[in-house]
mmCIF entry with sequence, helices, sheets and N, C-alpha, C, O atoms, coordinates in Angstrom:
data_MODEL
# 
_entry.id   MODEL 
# 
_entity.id                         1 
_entity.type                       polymer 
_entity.pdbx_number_of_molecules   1 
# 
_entity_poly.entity_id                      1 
_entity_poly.type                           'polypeptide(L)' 
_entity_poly.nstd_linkage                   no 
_entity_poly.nstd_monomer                   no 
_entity_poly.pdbx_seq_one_letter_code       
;(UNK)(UNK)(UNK)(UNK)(UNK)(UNK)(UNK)(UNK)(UNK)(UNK)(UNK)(UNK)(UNK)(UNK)(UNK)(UNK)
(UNK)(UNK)(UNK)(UNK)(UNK)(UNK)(UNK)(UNK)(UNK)(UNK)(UNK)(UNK)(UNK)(UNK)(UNK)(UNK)
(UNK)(UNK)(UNK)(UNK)(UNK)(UNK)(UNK)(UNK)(UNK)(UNK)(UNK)(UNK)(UNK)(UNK)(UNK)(UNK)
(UNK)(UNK)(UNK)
;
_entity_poly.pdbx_seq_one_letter_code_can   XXXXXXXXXXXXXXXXXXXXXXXXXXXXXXXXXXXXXXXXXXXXXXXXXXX 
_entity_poly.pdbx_strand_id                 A 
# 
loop_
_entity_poly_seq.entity_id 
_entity_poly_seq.num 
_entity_poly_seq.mon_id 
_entity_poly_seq.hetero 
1 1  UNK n 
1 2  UNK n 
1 3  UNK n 
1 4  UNK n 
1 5  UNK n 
1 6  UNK n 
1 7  UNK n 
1 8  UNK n 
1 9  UNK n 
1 10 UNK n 
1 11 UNK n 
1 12 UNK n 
1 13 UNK n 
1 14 UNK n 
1 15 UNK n 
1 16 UNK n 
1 17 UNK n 
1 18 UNK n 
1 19 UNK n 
1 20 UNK n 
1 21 UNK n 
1 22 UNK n 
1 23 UNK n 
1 24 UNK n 
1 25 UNK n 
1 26 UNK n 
1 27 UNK n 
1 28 UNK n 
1 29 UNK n 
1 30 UNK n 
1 31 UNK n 
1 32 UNK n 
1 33 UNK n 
1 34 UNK n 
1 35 UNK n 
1 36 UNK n 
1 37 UNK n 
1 38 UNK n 
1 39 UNK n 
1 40 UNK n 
1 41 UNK n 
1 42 UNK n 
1 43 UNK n 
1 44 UNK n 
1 45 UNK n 
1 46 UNK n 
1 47 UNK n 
1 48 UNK n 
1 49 UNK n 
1 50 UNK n 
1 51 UNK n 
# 
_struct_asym.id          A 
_struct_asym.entity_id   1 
# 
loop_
_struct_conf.conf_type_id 
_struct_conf.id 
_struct_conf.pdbx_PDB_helix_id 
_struct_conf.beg_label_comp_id 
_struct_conf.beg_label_asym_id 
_struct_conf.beg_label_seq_id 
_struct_conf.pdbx_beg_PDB_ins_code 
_struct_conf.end_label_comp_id 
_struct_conf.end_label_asym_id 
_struct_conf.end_label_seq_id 
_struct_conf.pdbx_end_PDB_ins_code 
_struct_conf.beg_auth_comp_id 
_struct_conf.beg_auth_asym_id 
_struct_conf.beg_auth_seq_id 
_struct_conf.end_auth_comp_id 
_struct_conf.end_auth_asym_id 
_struct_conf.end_auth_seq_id 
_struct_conf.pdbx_PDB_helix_class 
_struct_conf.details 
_struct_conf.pdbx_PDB_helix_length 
HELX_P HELX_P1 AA1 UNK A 34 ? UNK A 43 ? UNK A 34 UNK A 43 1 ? 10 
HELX_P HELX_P2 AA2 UNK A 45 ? UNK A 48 ? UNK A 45 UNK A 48 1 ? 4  
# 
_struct_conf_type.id          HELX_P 
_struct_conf_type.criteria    ? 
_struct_conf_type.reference   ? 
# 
_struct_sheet.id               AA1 
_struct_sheet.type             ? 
_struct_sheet.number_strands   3 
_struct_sheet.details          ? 
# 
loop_
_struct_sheet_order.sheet_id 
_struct_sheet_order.range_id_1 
_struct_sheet_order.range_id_2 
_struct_sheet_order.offset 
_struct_sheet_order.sense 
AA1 1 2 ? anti-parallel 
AA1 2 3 ? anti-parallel 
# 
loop_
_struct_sheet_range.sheet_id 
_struct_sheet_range.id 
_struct_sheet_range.beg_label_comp_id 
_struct_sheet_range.beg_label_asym_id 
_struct_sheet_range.beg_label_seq_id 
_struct_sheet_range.pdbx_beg_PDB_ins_code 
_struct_sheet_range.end_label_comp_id 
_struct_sheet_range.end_label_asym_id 
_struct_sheet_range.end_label_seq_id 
_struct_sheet_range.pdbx_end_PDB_ins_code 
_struct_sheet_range.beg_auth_comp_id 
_struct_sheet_range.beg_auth_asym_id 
_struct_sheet_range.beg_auth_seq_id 
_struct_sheet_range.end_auth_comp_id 
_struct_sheet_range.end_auth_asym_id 
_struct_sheet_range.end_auth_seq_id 
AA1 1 UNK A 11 ? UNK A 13 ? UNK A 11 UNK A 13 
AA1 2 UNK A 2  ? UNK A 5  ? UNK A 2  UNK A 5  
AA1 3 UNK A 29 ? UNK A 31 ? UNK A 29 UNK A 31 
# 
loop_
_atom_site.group_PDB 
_atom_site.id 
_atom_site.type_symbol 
_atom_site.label_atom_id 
_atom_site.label_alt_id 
_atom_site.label_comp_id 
_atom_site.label_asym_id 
_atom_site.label_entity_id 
_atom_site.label_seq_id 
_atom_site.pdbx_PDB_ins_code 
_atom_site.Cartn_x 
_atom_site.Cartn_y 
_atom_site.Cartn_z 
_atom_site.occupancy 
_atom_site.B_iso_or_equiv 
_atom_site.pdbx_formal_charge 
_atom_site.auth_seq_id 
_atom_site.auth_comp_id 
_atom_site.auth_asym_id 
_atom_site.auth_atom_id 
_atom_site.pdbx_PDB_model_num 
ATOM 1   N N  . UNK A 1 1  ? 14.518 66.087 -186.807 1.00 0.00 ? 1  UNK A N  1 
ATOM 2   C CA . UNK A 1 1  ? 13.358 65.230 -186.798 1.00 0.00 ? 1  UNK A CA 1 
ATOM 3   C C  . UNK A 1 1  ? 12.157 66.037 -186.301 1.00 0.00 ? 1  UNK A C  1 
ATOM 4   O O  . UNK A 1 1  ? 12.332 67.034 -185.602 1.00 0.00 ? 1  UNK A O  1 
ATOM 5   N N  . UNK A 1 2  ? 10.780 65.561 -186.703 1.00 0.00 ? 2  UNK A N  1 
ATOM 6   C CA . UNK A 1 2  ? 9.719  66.088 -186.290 1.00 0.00 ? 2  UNK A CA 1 
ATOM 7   C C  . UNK A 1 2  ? 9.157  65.588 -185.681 1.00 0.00 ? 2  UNK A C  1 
ATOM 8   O O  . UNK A 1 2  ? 8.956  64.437 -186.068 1.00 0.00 ? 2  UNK A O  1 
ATOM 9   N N  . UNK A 1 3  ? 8.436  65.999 -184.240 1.00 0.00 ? 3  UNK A N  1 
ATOM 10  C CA . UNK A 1 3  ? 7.806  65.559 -182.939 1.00 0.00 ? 3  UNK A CA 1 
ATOM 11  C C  . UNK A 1 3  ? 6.322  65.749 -183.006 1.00 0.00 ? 3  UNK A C  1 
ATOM 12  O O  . UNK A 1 3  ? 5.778  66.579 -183.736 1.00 0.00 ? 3  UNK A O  1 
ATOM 13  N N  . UNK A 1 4  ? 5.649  64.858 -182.129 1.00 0.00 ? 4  UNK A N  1 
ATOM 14  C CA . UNK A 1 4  ? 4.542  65.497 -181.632 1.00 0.00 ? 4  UNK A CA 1 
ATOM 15  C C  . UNK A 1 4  ? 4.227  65.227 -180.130 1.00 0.00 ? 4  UNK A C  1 
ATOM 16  O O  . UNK A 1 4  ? 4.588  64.218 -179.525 1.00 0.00 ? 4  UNK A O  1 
ATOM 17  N N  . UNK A 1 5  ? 3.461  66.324 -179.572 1.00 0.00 ? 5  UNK A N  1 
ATOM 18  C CA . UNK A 1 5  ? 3.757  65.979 -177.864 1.00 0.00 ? 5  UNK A CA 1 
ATOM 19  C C  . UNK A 1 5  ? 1.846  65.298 -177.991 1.00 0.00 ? 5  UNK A C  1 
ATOM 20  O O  . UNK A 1 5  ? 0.853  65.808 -178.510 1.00 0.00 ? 5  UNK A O  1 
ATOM 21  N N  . UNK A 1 6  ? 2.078  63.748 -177.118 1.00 0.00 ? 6  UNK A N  1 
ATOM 22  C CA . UNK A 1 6  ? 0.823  63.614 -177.326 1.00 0.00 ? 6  UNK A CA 1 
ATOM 23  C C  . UNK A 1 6  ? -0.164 64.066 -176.049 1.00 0.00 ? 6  UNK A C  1 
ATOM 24  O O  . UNK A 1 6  ? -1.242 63.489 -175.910 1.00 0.00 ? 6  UNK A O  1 
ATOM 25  N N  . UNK A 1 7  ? 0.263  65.162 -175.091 1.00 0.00 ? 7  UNK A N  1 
ATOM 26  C CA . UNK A 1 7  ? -0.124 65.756 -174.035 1.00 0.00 ? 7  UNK A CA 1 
ATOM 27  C C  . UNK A 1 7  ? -0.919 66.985 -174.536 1.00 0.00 ? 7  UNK A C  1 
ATOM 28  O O  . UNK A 1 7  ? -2.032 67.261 -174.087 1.00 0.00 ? 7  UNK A O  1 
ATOM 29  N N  . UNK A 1 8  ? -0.448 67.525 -175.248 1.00 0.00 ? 8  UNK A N  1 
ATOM 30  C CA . UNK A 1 8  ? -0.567 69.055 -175.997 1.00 0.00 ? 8  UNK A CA 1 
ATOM 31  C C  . UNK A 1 8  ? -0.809 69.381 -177.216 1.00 0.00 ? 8  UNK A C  1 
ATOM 32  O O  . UNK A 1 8  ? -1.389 70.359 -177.688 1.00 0.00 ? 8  UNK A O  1 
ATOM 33  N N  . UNK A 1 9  ? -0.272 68.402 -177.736 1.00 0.00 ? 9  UNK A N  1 
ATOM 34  C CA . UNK A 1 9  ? -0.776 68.409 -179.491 1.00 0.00 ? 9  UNK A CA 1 
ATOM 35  C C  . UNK A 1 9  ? 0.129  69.239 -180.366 1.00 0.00 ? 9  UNK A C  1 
ATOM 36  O O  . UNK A 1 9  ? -0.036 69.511 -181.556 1.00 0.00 ? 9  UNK A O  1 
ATOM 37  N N  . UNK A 1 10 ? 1.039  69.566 -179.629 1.00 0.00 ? 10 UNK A N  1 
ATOM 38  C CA . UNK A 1 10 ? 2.234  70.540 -180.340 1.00 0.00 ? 10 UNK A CA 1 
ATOM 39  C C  . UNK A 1 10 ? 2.944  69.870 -181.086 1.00 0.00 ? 10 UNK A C  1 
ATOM 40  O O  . UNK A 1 10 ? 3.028  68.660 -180.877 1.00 0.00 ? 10 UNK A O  1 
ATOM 41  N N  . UNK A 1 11 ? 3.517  70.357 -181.957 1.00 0.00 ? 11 UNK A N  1 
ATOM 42  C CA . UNK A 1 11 ? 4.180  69.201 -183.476 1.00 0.00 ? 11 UNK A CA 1 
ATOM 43  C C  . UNK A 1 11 ? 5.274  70.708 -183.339 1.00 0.00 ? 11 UNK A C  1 
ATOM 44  O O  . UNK A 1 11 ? 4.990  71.884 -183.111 1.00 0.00 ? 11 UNK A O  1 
ATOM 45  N N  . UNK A 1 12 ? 6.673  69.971 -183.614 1.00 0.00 ? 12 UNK A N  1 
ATOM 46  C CA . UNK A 1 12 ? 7.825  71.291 -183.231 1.00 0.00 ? 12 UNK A CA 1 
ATOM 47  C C  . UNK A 1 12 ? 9.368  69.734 -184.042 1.00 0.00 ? 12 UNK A C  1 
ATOM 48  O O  . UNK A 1 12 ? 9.517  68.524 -183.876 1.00 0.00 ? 12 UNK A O  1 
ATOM 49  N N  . UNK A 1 13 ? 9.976  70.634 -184.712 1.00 0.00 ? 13 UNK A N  1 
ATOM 50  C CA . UNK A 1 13 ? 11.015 69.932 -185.023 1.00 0.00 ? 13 UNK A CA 1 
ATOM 51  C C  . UNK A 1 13 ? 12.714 70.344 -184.271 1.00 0.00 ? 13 UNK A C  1 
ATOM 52  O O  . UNK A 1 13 ? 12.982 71.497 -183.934 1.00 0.00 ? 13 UNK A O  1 
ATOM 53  N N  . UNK A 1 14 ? 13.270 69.690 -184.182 1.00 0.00 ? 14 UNK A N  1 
ATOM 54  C CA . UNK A 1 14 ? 14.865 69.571 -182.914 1.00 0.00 ? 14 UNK A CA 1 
ATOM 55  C C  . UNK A 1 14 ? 15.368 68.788 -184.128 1.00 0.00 ? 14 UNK A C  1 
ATOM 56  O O  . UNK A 1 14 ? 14.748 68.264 -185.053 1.00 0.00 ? 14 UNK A O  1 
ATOM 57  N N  . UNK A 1 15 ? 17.383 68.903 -183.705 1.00 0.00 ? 15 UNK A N  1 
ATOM 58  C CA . UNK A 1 15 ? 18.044 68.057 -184.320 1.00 0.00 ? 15 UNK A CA 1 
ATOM 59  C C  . UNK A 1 15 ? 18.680 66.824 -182.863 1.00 0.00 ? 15 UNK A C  1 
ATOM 60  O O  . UNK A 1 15 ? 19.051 67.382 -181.830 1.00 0.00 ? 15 UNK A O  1 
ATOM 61  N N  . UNK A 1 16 ? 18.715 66.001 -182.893 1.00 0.00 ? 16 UNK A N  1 
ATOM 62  C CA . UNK A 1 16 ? 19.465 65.623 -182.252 1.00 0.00 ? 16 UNK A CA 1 
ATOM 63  C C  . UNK A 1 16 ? 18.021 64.864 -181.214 1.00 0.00 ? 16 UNK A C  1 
ATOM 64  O O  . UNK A 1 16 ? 16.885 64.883 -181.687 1.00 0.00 ? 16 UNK A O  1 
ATOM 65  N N  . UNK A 1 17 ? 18.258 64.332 -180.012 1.00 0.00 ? 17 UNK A N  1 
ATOM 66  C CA . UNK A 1 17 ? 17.486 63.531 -179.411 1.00 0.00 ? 17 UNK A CA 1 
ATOM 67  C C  . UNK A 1 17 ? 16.349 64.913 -178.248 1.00 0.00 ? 17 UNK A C  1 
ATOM 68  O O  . UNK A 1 17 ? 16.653 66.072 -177.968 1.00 0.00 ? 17 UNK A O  1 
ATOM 69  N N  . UNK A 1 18 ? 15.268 64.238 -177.912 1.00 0.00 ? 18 UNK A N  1 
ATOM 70  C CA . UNK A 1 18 ? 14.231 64.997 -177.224 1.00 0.00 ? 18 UNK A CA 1 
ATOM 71  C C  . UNK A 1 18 ? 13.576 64.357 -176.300 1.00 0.00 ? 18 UNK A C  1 
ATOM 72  O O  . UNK A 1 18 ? 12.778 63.428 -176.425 1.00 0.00 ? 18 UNK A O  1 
ATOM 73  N N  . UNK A 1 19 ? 14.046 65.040 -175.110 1.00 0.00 ? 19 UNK A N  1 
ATOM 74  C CA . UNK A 1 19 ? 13.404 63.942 -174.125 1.00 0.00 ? 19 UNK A CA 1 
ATOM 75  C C  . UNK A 1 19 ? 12.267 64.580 -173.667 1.00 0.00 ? 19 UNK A C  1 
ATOM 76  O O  . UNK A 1 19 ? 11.786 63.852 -172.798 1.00 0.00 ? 19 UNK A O  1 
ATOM 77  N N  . UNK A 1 20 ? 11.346 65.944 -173.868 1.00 0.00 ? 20 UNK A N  1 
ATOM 78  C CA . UNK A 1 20 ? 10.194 66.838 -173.140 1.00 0.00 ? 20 UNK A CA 1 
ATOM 79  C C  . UNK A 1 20 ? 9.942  67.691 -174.737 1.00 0.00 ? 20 UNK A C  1 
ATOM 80  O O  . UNK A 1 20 ? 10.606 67.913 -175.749 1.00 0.00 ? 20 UNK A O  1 
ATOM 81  N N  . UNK A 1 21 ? 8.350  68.026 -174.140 1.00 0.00 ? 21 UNK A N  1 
ATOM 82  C CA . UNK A 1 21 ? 7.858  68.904 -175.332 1.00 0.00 ? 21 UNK A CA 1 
ATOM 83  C C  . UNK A 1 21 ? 8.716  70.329 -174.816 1.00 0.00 ? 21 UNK A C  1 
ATOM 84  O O  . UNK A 1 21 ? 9.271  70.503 -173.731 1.00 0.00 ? 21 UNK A O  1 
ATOM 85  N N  . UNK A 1 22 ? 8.635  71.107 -175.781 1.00 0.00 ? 22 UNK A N  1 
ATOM 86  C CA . UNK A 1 22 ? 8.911  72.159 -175.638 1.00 0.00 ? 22 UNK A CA 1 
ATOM 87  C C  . UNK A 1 22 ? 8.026  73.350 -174.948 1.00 0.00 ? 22 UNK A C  1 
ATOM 88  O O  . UNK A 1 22 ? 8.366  74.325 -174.278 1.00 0.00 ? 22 UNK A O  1 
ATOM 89  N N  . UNK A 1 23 ? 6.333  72.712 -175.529 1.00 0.00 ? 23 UNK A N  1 
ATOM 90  C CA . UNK A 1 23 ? 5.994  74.028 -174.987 1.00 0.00 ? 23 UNK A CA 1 
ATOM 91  C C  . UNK A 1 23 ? 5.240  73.089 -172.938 1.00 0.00 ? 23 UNK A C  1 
ATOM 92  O O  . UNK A 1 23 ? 5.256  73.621 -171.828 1.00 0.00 ? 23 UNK A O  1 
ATOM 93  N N  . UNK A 1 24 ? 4.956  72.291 -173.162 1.00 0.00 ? 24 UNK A N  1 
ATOM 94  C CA . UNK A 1 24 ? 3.966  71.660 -171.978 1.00 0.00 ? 24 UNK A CA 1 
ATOM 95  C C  . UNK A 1 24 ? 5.321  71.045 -170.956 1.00 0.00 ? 24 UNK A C  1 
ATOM 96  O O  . UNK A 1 24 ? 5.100  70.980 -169.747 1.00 0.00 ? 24 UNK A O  1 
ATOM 97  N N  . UNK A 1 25 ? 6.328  70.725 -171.342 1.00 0.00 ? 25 UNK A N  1 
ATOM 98  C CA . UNK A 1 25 ? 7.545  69.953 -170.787 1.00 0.00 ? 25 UNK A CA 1 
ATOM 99  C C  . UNK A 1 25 ? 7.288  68.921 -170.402 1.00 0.00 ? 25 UNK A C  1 
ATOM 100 O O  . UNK A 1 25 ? 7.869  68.531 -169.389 1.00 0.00 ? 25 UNK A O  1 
ATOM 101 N N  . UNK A 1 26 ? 6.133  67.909 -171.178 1.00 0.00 ? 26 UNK A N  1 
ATOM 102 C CA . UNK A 1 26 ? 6.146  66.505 -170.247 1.00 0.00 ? 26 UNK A CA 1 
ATOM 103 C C  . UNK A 1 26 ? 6.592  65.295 -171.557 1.00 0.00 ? 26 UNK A C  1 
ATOM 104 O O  . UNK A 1 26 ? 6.180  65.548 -172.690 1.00 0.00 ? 26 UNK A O  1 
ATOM 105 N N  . UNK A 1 27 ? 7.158  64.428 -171.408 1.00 0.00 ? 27 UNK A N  1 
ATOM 106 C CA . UNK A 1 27 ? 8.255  63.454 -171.710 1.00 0.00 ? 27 UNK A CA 1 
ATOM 107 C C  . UNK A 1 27 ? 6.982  62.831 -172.834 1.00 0.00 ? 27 UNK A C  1 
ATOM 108 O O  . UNK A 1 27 ? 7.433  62.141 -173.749 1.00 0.00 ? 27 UNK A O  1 
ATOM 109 N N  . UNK A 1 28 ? 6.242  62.928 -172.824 1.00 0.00 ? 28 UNK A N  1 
ATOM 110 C CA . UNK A 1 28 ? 4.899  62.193 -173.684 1.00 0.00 ? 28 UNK A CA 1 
ATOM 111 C C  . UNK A 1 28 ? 5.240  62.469 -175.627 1.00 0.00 ? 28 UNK A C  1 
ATOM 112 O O  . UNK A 1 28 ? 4.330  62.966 -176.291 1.00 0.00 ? 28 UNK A O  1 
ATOM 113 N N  . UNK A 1 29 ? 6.667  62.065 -176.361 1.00 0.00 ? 29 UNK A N  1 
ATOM 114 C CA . UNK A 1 29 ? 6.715  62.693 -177.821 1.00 0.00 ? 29 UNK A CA 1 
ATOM 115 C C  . UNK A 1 29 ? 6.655  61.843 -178.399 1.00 0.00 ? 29 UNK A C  1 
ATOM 116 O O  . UNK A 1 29 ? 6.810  60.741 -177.874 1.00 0.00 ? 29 UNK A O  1 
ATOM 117 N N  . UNK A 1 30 ? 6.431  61.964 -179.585 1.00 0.00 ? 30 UNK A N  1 
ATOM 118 C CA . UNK A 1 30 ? 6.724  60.834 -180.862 1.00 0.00 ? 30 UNK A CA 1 
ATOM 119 C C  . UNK A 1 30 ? 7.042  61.472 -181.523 1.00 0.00 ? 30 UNK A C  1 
ATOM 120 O O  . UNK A 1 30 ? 7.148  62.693 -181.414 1.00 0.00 ? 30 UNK A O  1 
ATOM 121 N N  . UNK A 1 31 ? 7.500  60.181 -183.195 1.00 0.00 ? 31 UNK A N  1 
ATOM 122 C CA . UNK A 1 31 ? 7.234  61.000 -184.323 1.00 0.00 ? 31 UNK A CA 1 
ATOM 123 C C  . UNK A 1 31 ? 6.041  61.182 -184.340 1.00 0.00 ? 31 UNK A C  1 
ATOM 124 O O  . UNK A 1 31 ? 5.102  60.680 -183.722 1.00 0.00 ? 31 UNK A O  1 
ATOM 125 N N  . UNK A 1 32 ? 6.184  62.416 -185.565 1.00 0.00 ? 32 UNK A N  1 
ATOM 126 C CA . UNK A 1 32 ? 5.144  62.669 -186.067 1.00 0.00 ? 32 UNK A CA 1 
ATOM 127 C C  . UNK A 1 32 ? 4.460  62.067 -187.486 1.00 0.00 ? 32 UNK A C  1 
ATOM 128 O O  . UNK A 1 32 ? 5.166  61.989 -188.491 1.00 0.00 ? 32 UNK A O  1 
ATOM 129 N N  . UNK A 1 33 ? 2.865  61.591 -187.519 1.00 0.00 ? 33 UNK A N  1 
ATOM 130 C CA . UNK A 1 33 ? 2.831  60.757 -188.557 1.00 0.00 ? 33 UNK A CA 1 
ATOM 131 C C  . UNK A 1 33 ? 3.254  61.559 -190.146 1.00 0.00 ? 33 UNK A C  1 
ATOM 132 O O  . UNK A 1 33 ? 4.002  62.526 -190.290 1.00 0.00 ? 33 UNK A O  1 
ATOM 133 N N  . UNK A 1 34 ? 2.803  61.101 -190.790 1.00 0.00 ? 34 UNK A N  1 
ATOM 134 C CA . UNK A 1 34 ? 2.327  62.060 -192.476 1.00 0.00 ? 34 UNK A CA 1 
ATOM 135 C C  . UNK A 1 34 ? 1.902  63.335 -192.497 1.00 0.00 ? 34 UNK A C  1 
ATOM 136 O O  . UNK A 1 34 ? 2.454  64.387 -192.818 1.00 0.00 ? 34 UNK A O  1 
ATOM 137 N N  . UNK A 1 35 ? 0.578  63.003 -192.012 1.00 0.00 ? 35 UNK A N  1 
ATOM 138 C CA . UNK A 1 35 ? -0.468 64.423 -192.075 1.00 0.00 ? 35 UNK A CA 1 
ATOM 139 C C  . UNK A 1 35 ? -0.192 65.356 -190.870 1.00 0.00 ? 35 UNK A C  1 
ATOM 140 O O  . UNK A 1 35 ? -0.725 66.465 -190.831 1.00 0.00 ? 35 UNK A O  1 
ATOM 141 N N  . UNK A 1 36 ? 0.731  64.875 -189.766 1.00 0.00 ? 36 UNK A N  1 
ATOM 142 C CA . UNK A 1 36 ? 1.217  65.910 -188.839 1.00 0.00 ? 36 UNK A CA 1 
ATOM 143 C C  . UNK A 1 36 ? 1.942  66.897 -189.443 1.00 0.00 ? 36 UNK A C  1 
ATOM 144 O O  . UNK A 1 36 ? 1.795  68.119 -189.462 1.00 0.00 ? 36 UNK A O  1 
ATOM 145 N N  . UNK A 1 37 ? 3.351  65.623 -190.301 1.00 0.00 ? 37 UNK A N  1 
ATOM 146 C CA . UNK A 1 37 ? 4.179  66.860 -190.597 1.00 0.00 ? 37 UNK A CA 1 
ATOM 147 C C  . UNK A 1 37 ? 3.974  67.328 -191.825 1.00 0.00 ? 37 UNK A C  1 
ATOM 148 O O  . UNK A 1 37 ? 4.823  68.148 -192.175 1.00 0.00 ? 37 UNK A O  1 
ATOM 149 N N  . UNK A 1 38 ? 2.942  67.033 -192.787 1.00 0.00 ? 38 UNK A N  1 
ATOM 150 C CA . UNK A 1 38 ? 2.251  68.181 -193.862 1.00 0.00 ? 38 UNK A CA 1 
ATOM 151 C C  . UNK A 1 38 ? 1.527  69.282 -193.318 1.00 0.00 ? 38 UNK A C  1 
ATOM 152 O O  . UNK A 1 38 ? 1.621  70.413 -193.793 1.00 0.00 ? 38 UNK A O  1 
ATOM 153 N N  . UNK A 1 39 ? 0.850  69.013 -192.395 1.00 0.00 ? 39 UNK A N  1 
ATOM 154 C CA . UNK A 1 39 ? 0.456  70.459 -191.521 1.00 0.00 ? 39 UNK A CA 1 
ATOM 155 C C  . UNK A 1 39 ? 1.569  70.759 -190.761 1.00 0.00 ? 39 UNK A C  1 
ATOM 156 O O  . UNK A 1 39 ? 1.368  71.972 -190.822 1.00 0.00 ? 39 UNK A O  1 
ATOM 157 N N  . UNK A 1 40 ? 2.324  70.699 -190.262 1.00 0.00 ? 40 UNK A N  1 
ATOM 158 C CA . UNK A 1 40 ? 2.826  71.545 -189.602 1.00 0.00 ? 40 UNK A CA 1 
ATOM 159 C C  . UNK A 1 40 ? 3.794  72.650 -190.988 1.00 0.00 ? 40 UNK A C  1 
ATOM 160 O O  . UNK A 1 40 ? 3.803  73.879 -191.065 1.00 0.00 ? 40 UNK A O  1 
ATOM 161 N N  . UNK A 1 41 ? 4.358  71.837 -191.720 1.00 0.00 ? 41 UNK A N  1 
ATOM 162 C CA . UNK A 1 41 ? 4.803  72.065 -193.052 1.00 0.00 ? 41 UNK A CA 1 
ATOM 163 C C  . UNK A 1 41 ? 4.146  73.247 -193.936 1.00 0.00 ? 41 UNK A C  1 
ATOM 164 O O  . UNK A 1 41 ? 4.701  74.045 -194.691 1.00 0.00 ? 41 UNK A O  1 
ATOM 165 N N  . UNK A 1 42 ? 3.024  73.126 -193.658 1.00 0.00 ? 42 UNK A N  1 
ATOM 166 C CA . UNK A 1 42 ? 1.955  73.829 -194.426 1.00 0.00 ? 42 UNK A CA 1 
ATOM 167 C C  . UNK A 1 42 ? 1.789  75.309 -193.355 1.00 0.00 ? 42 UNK A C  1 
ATOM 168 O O  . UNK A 1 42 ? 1.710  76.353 -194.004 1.00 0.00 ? 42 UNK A O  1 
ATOM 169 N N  . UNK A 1 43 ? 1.745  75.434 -192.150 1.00 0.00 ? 43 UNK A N  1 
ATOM 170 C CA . UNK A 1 43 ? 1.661  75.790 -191.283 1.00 0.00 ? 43 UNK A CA 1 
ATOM 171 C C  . UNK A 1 43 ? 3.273  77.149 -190.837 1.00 0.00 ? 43 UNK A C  1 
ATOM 172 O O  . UNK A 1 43 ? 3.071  78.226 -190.277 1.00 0.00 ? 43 UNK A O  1 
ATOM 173 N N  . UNK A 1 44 ? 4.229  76.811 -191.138 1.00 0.00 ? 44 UNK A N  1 
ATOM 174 C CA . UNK A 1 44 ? 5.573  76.920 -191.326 1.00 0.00 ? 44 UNK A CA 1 
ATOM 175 C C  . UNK A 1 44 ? 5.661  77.857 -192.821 1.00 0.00 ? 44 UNK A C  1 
ATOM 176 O O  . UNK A 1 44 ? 6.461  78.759 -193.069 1.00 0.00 ? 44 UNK A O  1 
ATOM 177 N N  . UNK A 1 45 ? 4.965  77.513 -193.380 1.00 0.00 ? 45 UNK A N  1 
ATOM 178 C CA . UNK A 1 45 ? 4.927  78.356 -195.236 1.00 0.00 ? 45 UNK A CA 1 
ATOM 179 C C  . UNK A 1 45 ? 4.129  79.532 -194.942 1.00 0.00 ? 45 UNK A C  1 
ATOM 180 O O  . UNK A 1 45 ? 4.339  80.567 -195.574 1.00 0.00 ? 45 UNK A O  1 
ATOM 181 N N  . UNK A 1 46 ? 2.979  79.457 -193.790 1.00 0.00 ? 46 UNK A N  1 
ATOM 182 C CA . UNK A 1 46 ? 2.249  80.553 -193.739 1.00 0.00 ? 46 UNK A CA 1 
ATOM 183 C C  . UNK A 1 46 ? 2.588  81.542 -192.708 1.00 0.00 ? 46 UNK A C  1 
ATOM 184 O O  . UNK A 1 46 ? 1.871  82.541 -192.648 1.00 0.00 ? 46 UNK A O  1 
ATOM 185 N N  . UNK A 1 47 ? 3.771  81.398 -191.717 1.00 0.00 ? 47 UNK A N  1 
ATOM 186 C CA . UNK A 1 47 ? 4.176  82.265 -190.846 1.00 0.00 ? 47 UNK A CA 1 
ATOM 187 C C  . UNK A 1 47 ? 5.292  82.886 -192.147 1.00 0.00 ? 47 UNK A C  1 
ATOM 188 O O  . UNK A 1 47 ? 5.408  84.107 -192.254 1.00 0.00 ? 47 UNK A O  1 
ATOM 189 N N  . UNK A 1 48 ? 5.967  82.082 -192.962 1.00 0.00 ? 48 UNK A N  1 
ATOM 190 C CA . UNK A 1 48 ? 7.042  82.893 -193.657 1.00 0.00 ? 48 UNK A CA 1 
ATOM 191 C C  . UNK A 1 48 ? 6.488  84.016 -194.372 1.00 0.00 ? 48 UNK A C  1 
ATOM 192 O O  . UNK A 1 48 ? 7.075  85.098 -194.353 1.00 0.00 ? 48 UNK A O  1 
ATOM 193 N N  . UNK A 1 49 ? 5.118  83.807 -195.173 1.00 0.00 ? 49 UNK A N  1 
ATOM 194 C CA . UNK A 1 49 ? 4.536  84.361 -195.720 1.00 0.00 ? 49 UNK A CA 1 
ATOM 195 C C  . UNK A 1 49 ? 3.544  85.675 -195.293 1.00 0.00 ? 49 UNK A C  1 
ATOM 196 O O  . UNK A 1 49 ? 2.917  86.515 -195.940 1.00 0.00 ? 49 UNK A O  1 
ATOM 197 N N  . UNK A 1 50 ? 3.758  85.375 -193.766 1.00 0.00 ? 50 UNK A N  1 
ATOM 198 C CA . UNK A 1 50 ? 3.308  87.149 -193.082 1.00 0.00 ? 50 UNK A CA 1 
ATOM 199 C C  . UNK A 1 50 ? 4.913  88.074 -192.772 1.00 0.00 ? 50 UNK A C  1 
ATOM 200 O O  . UNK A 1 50 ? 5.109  89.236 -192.415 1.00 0.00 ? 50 UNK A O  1 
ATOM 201 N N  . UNK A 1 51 ? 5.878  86.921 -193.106 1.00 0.00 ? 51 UNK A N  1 
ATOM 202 C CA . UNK A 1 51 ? 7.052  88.438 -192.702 1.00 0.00 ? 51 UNK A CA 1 
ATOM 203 C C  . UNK A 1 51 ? 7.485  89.152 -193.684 1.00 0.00 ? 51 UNK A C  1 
ATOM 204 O O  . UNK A 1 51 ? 8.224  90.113 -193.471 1.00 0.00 ? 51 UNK A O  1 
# 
């Protein structure tokens, strides 16, 4: 599933349940809407595309 921390603004995908962001560690996640996870999506295509 795909997250967003609404402390930090970090959008990061996990399998299984999430109780803290990954990068800020505070309990504040959701899903993420549409246009989160098309950018992050979009975002994810362009790190593959520098290795």
């Amino acid at each position: 599933m795909t997250y967003a921390c609404e402390d930090c603004g970090f959008l990061f995908r996990r399998v299984g349940a999430v109780r803290e962001c990954p990068s800020c560690e505070k309990k504040h996640i959701r899903p993420v809407t549409k246009e989160e996870a098309e950018r992050l999506q979009k975002l994810l295509e362009q790190g593959k595309a520098a290795l």
